[in-house]
KOLLOTI-569278 format. One record per residue: residue number from 0; x, y, z of N, C-alpha, C in turn. Coordinates in nm, 4 decimals. Atoms other than C-alpha are relative to their C-alpha. Example, Ala and Ser with C-alpha at 12.3 -4.5 7.8 and 13.67 -1.06 7.14 Angstrom:
R   n     n.c1     n.c2     n.c3    ca.c1    ca.c2    ca.c3     c.c1     c.c2     c.c3
R   0   0.0890  -0.1190   0.0000   1.2300  -0.4500   0.7800   0.0900   0.1200   0.0000
R   1  -0.0820  -0.1190  -0.0060   1.3670  -0.1060   0.7140  -0.0770   0.1090   0.0730
! end
This chain:
R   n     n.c1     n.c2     n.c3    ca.c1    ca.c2    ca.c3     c.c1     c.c2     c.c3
R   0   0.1215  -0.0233  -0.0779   0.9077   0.0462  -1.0181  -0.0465   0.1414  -0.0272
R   1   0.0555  -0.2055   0.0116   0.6860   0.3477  -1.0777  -0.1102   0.0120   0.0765
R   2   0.0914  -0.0100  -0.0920   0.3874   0.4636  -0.9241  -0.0926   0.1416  -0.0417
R   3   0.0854  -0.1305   0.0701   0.0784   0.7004  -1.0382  -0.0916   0.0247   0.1521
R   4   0.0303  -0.0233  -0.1441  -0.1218   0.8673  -0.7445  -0.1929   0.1117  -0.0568
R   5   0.1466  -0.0577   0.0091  -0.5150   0.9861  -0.7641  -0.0793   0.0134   0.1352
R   6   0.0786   0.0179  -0.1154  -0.7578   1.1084  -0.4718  -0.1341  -0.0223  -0.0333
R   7   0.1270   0.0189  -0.0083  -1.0779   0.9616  -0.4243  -0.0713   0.0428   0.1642
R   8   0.0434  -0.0437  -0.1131  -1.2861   1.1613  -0.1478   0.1588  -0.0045   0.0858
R   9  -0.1420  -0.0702  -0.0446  -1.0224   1.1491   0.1075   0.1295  -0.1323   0.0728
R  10  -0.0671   0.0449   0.0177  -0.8216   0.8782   0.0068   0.0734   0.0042  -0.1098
R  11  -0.1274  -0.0369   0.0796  -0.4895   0.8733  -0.1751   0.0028  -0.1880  -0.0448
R  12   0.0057   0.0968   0.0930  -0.4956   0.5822  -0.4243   0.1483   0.0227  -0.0521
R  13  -0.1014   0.0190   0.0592  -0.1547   0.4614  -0.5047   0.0309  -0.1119  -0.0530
R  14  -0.0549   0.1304   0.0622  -0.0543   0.2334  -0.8114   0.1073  -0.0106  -0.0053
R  15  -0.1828   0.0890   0.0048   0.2658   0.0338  -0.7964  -0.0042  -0.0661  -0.1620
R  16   0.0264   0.0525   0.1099   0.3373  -0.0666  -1.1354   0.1947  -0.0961   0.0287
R  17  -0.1549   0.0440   0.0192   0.6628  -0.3321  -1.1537   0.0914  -0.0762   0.0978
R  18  -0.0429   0.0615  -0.1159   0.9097  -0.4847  -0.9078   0.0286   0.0798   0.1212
R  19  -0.0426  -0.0893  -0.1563   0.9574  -0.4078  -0.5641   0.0891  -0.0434   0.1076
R  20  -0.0767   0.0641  -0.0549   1.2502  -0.4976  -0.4405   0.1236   0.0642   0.0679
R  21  -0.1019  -0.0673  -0.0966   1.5858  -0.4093  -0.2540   0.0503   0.1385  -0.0760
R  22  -0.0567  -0.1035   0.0634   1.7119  -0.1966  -0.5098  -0.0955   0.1688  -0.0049
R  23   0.1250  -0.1128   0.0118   1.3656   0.0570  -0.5419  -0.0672   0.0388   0.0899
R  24   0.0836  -0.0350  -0.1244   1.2257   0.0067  -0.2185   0.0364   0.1557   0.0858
R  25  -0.0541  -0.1404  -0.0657   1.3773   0.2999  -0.0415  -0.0594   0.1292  -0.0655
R  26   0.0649  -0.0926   0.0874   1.2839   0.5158  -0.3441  -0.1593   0.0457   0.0064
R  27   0.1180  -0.0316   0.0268   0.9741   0.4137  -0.3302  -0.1152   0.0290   0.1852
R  28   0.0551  -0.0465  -0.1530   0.9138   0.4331   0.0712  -0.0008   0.1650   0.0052
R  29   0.0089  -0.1460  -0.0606   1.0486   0.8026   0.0364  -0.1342   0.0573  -0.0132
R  30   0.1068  -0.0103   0.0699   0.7639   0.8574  -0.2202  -0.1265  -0.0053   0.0346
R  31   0.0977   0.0366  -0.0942   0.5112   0.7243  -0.0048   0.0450   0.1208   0.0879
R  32  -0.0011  -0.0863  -0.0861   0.6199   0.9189   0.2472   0.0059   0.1690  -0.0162
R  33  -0.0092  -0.1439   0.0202   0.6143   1.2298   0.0801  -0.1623   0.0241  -0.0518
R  34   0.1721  -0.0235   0.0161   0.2444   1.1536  -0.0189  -0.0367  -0.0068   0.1223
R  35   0.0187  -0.0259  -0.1254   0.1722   1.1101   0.3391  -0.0822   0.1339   0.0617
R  36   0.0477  -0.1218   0.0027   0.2879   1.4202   0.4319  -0.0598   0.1204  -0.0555
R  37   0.0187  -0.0989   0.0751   0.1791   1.6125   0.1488  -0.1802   0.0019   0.0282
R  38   0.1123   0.0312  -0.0007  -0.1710   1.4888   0.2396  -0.0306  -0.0733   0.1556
R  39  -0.0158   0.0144  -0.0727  -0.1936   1.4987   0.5781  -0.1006  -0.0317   0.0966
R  40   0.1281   0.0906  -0.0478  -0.5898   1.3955   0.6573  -0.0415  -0.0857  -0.0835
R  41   0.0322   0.0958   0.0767  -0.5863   1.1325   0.4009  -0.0195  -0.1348   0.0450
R  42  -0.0303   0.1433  -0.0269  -0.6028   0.7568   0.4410   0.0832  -0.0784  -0.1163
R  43  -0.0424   0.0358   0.1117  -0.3902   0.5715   0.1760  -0.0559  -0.1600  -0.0313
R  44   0.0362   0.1181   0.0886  -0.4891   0.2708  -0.0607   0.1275  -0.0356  -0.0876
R  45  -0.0821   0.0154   0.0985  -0.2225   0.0954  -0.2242  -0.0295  -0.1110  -0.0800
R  46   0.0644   0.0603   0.0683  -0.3401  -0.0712  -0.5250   0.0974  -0.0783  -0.1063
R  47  -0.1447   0.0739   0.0650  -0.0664  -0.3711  -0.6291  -0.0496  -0.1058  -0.0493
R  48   0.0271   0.0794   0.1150  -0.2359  -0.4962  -0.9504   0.0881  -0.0184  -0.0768
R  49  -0.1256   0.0466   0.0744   0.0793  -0.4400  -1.1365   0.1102  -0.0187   0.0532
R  50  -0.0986   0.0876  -0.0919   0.3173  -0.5828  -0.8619   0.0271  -0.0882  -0.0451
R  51  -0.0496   0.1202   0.0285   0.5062  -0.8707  -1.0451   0.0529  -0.0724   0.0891
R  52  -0.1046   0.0412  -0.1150   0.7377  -0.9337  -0.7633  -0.0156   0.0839   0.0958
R  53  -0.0254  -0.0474  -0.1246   0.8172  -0.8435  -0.4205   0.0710  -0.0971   0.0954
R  54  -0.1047   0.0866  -0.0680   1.0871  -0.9009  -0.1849  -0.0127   0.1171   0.1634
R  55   0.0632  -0.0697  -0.1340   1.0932  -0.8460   0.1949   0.0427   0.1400   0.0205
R  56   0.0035  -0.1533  -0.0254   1.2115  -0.5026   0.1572  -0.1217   0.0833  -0.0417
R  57   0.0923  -0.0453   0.0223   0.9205  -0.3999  -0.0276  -0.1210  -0.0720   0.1529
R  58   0.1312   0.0021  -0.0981   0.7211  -0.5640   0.2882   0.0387   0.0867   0.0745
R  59  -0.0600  -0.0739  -0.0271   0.9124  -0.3239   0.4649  -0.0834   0.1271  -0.0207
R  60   0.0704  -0.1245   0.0266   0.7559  -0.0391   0.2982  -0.1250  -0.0088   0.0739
R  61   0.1495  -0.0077  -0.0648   0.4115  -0.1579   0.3986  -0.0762   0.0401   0.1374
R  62   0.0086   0.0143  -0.1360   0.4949  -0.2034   0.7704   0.0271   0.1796   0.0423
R  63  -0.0426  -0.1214  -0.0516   0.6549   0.1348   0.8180  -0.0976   0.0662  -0.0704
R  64   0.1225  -0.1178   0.0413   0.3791   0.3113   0.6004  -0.0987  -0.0013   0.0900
R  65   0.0722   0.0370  -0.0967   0.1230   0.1236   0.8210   0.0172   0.1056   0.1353
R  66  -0.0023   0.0119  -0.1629   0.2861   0.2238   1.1473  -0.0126   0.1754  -0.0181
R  67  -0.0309  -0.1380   0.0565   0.3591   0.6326   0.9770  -0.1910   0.0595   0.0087
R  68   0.0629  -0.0900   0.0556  -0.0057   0.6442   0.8767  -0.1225  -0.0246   0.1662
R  69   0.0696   0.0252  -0.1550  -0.1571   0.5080   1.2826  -0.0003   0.0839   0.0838
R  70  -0.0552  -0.0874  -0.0380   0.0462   0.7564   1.4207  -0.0812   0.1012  -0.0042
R  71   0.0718  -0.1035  -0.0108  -0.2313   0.9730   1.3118  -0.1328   0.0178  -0.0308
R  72   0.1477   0.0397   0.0481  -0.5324   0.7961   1.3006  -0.0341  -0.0234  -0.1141
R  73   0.0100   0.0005   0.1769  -0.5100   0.7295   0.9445  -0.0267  -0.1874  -0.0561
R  74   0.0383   0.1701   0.0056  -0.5891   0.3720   0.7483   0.0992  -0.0666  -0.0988
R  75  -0.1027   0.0729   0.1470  -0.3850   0.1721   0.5057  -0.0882  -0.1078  -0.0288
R  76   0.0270   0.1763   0.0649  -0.5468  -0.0708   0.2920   0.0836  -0.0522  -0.1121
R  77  -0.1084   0.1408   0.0940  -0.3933  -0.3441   0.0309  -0.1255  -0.0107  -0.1061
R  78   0.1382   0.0903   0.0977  -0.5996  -0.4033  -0.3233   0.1054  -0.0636  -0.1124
R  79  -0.0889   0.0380   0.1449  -0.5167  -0.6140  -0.6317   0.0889  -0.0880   0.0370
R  80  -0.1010   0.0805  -0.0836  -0.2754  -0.8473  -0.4480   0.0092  -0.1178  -0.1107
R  81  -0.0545   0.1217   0.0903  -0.1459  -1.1199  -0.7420   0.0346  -0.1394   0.0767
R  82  -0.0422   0.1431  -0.0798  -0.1152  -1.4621  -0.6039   0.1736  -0.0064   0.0438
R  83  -0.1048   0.0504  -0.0748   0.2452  -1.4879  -0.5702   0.0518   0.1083   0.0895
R  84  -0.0456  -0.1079  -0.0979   0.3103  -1.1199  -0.3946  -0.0376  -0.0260   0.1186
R  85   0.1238   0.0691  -0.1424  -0.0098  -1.2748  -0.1381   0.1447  -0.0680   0.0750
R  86  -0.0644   0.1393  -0.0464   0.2352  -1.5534  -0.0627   0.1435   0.0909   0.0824
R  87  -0.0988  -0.0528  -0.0548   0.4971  -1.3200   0.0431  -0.0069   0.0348   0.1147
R  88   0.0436  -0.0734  -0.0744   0.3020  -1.1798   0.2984  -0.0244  -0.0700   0.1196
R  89   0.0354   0.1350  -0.0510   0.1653  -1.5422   0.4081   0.1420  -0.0878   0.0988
R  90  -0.1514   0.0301  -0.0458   0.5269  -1.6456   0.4169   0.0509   0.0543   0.1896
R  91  -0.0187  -0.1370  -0.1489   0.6054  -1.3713   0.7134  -0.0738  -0.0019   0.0871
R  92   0.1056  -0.0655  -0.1053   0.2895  -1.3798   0.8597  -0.0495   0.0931   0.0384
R  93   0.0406  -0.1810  -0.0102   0.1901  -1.0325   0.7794  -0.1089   0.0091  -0.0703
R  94   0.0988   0.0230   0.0866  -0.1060  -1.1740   0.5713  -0.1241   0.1187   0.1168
R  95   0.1506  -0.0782  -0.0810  -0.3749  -1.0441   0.8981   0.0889   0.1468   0.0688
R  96  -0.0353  -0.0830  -0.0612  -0.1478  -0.7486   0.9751  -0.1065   0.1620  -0.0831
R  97   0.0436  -0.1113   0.0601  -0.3149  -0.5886   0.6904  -0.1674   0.0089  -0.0320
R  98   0.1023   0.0056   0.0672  -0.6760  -0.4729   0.5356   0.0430  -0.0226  -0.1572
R  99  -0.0080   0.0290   0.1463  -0.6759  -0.6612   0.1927  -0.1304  -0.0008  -0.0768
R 100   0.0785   0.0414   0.0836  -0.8763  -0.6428  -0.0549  -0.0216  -0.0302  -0.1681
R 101  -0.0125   0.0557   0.1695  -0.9903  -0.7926  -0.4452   0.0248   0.1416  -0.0538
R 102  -0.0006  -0.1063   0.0818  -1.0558  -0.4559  -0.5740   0.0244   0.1351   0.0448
R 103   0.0377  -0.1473  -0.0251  -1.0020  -0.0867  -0.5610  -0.1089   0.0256   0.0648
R 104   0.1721  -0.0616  -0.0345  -1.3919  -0.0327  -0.5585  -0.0182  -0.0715   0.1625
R 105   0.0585   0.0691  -0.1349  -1.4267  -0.2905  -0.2609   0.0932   0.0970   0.1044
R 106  -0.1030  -0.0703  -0.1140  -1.1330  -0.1191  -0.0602  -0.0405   0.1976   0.0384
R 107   0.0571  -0.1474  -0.0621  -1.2662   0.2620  -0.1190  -0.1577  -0.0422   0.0702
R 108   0.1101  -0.0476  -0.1054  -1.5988   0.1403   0.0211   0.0250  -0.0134   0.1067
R 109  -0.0366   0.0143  -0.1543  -1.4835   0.0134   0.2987   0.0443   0.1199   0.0724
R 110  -0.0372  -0.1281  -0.0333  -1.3098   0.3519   0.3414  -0.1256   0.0556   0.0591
R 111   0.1335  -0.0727  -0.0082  -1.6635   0.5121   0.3504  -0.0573  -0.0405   0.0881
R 112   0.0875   0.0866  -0.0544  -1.8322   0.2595   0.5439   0.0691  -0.0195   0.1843
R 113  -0.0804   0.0084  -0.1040  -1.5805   0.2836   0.8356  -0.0434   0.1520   0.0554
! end
């Protein structure tokens, strides 16, 4: 799992590239969480076009980033979502916990538009 990181206005755009699973998740929650704080009036976007897999630890990450970034008035959205990662989410019932969307572009407007 890796992960590249860009700001648009004053969101933090993060790509997931790879699997996300028991073994990386932790790694990759710290990671998150060190963009967070390093960026501390941001909103984050996580953009999981190259998400092959995911296992419920990686939903894990989502929930606790979610709850990390409320804590301070902040937003989390979801773009790029691959049909079978969706299903993971569906599975759980965490499909309406989140803002999803098709694209990057659709998810930063919404940013704006909020």
């Amino acid at each position: 799992m890796d992960l590249k990181t860009k700001k648009v206005d004053n969101v933090i755009v993060v790509h997931l590239f790879g699997r996300l699973d028991v073994h990386l998740s932790a790694d990759i929650e710290k990671e998150i969480g060190k963009i967070i704080s390093d960026e501390p009036s941001s909103h984050l976007l996580l953009n999981l076009e190259d998400v092959e897999y995911m296992s419920s630890s990686g939903l894990r990450i989502f929930v606790s980033t979610m709850r990390i970034l409320k804590e301070s008035k902040r937003k989390l959205k979801l773009c790029n979502i691959k049909s079978a990662v969706k299903k993971i989410f569906e599975v759980v019932e965490l499909i309406d916990m989140f803002d999803i969307y098709d694209s990057e572009e659709a998810a930063l407007q919404a940013f704006k538009s909020e």
